[in-house]
ZADREN-24172 format. One line per 10 residues: number of its first residue (from 1); their letters; for each residue x, y, z of C-alpha. Coordinates in steps of 0.02 Angstrom, whole numbers. Layout:
NUM = a = X Y Z ~ ...
***
This chain:
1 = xxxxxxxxxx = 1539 2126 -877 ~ 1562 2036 -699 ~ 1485 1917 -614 ~ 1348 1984 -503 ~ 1289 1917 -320 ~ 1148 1982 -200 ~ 1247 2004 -11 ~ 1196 2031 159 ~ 1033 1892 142 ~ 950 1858 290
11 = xxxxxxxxxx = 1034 1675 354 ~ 867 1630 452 ~ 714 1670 323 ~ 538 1694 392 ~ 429 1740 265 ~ 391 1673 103 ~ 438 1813 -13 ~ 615 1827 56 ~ 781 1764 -28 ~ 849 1602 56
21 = xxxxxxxxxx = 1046 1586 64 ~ 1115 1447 -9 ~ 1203 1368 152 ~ 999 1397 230 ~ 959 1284 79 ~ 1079 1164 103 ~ 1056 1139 284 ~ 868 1143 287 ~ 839 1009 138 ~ 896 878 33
31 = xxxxxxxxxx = 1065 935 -41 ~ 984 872 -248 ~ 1145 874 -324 ~ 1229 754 -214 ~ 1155 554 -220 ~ 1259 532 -57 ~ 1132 630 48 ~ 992 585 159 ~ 833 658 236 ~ 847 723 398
41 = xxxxxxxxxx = 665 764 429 ~ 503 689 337 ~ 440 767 188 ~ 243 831 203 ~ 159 802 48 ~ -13 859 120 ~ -112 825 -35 ~ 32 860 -176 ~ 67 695 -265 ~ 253 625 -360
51 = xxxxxxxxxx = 241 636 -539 ~ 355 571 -699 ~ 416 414 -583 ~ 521 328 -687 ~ 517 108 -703 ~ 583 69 -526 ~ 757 -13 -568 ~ 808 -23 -374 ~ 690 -110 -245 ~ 707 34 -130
61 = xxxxxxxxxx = 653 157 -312 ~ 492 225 -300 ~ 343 172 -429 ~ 211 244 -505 ~ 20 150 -476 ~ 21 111 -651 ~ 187 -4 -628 ~ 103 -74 -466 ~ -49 -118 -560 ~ 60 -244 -670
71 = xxxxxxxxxx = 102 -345 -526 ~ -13 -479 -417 ~ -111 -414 -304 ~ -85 -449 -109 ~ -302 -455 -87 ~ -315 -603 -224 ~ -320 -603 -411 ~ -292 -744 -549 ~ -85 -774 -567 ~ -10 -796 -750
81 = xxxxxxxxxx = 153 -888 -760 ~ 274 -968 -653 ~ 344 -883 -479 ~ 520 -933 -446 ~ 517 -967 -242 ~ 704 -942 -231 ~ 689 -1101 -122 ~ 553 -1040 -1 ~ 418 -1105 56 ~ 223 -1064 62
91 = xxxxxxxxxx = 187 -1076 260 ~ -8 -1047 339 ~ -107 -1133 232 ~ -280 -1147 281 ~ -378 -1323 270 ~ -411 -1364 88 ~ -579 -1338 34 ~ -608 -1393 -133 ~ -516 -1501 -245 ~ -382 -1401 -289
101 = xxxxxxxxxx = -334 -1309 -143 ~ -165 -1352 -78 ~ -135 -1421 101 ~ -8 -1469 203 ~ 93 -1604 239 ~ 24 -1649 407 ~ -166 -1647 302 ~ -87 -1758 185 ~ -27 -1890 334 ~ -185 -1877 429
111 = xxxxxxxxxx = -311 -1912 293 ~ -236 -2008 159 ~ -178 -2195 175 ~ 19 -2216 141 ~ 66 -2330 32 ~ 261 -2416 2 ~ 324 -2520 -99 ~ 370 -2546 -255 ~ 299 -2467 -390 ~ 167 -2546 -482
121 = xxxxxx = 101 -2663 -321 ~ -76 -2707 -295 ~ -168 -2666 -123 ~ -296 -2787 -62 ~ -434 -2743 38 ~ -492 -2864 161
***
């Protein structure tokens, strides 16, 4: 038995229940089968949602809310373990408050005495 093929589809569909052509297919959407390709329009989701995300592997990989849950919050939360800066810097701080708040370095020369020297010397107070 041959291989069988619908002809003579409509190239410009307009309704839902007709057949779409494959080159209609391929120049309307996302081409799935090829990684190379790019959206040339924006998707509307209207209220339809992504499901079965896999662990993001890629920071430009999509994740699930569940993943995003695992990781600090940007509105506050308590921190466990160390960040890594990478050699950056944490800029904007706002006047410490209490005693543990961090401040910066021009708090630090305005308020506190500086002291040289060797280590170990005695201040006297007049």
């Amino acid at each position: 038995m041959g291989e069988l093929s619908i002809r003579n589809i409509n190239p410009n569909p307009q309704n839902e229940d007709e057949l779409v052509p494959k080159q209609w297919i391929e120049t309307n959407f996302l081409n799935h089968y090829s990684p190379a390709s790019t959206m040339a329009i924006d998707l509307n989701m209207d209220s339809c949602h992504v499901s079965y995300l896999r662990e993001p592997q890629q920071n430009h990989h999509a994740a699930t809310k569940g993943y995003a849950d695992t990781k600090l919050s940007l509105l506050g939360g308590d921190m466990q373990g160390d960040i890594g800066m990478g050699g950056n810097r944490i800029r904007h701080l706002g006047e410490p408050l209490h005693d543990n708040d961090a401040l910066h370095l021009s708090s630090a020369n305005d308020y506190y005495l500086s002291v040289t020297g060797p280590i170990g010397c005695a201040l006297s107070y007049p």
